[in-house]
N, C-alpha and C positions, 0 to 999 in steps of 0.2 A: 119220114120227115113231116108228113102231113098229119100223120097221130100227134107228135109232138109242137105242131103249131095248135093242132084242134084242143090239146091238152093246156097251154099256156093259155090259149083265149078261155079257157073255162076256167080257169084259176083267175084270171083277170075278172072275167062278172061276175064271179062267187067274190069277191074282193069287192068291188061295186059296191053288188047288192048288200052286205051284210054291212060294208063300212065299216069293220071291228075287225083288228087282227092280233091273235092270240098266242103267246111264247109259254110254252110247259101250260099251257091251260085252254079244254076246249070251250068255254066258257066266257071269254074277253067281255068286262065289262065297259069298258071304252073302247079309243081308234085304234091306240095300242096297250094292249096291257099283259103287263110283263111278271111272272109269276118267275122271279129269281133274281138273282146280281145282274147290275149294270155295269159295263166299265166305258169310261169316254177319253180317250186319250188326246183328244184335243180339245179345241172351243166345245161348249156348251150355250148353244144360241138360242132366245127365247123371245116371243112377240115376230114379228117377219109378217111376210102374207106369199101367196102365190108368186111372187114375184120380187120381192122384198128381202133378204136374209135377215136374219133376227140378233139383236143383242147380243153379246158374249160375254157384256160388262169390263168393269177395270178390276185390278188387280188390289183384293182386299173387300171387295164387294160381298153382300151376299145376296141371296134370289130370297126374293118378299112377294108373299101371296096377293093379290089384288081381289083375291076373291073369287067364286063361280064365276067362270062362261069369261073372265077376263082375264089374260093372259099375263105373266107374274115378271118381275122387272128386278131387275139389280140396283142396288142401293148401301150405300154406309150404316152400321148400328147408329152412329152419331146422327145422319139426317131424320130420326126419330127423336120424340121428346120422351127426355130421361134426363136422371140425375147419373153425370160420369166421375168419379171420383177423381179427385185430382191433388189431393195432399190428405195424407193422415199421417200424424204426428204425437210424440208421445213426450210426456216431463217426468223423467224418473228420479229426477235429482229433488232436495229443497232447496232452494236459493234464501237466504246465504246459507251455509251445508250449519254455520254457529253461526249465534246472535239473529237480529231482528231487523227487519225494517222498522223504520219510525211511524207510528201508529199517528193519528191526528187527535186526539185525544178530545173530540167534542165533534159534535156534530153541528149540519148535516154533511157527510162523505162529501160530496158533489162540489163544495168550495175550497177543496183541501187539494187538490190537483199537484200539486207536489210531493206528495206524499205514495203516488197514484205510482204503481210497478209494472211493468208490461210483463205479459207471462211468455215466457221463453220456453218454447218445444227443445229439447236437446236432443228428441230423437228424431229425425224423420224415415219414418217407413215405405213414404210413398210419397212421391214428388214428381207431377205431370209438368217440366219445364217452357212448357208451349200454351200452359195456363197464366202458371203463377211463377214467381221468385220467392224464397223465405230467406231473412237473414237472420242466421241461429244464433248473433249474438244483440241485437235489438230487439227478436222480435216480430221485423216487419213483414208484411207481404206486398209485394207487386205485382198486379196485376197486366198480364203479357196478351191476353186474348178476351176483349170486351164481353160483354154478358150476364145473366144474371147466375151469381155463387147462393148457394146456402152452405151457412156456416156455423156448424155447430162444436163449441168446446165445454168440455166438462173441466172445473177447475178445482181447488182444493188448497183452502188457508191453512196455517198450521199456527198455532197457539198455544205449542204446550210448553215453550219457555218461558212464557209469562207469570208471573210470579200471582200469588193470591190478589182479587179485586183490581185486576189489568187482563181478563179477557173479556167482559162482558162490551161491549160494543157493537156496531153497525157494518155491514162487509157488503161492497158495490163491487159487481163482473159487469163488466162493459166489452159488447164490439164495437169498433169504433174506427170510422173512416176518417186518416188521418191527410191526404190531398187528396184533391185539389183544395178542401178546406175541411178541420175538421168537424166530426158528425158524427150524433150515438145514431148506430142500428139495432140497436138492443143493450136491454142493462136489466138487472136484477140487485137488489136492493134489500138486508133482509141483518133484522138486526136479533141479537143472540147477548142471553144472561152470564151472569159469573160462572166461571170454572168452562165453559166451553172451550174445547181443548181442538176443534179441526169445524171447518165451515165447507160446504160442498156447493157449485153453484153451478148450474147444467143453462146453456143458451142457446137461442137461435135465431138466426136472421135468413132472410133471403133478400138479397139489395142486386141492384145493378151497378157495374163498375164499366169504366171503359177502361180503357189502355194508357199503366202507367198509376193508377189509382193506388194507395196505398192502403193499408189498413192493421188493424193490432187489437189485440186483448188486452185491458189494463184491467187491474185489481188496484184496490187499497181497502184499510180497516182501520177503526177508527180508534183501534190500540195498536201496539207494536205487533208484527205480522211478519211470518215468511208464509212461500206460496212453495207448495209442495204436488204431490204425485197428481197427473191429470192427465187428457187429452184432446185431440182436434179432429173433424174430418171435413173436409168442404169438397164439394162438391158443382161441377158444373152444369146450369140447367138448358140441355141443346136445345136449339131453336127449331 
């Protein structure tokens, strides 16, 4: 019994003194260091002190480095700043599938606002409903969760039913926040000769919306026009 006490005290100051304890390796480069699999069947606790128990975090958390000599903490990928995607949307169709919209036939676009077509996504790929709303037959977006979007759609006129010396014209892509009152966030503006048979128009904005805000893509061209193959993505910018 007394080897076996005098045996335990000396495992205990070899422990002390080295301060490093070592699994499958005689060599521990730290307190503990563990040279194979870990398994934790329950909490996993971090930060604490002598006296204190440490963190276990929530559910969906993940552990983030704080860096050397400071001890690493639980947190959401959202409470970082990043861009989270929160709609991506596709238009595979032409609108109207025959015939034209009414082109404005003189410029400048910008006074013609009747004429002006919102581009309607018919697909949605990806719809974050805790962000936004989309209504796939206007158009709109609603915004459900304040903050700043960036928004970028790629669009795409179509002009090949237009008959000789009726495509050359002007073609305006607009974002544009429609309430609490309307307002361009972006427009492109970009005018094209005879016989141009398809117009491409790539935007982006980053605005801030609050809750309830609305907003929409309008096109128009300043001859008869349909609005053919394109897409959207927006994104939200965490705080």
């Amino acid at each position: 019994m007394k080897k076996t006490l005098l045996y335990m005290a000396f495992i205990a100051m070899s422990s002390n003194v080295i301060a490093q304890v070592g699994v499958e390796t005689p060599t521990p480069q730290s307190t503990l260091h563990v040279n194979g699999s870990l398994q934790v069947v329950k909490d996993f606790n971090v930060g604490g002190n002598a006296k204190t128990r440490g963190n276990s975090g929530n559910r969906g958390e993940v552990l983030m480095s704080n860096g050397a000599g400071a001890a690493p903490t639980w947190g959401t990928i959202e409470s970082q700043n990043f861009l989270k995607v929160v709609f991506v949307g596709n238009k595979t169709d032409i609108n109207p599938s025959s015939g034209s919209y009414t082109g404005t036939g003189s410029n400048p676009v910008s006074t013609h606002d009747s004429y002006t077509q919102n581009y309607v996504y018919n697909v949605s790929n990806k719809i974050d409903n805790t962000y936004l709303k989309y209504n796939s037959t206007t158009g709109l977006f609603t915004v459900i969760k304040p903050g700043y979007y960036n928004i970028v759609p790629y669009i795409t006129y179509d002009l090949s039913l237009n008959g000789n010396g009726y495509t050359a014209g002007t073609a305006k892509s607009t974002i544009q926040k429609v309430s609490p009152a309307t307002t361009t966030l972006a427009s492109m503006s970009t005018g094209h000769g005879e016989r141009t048979l398809a117009v491409y128009h790539n935007l982006s904005s980053i605005s801030y919306f609050n809750t309830d805000d609305t907003f929409r893509i309008r096109c128009v061209y300043t001859q008869n026009f349909r609005l053919s193959a394109g897409n959207i993505h927006i994104s939200y910018l965490t705080p």
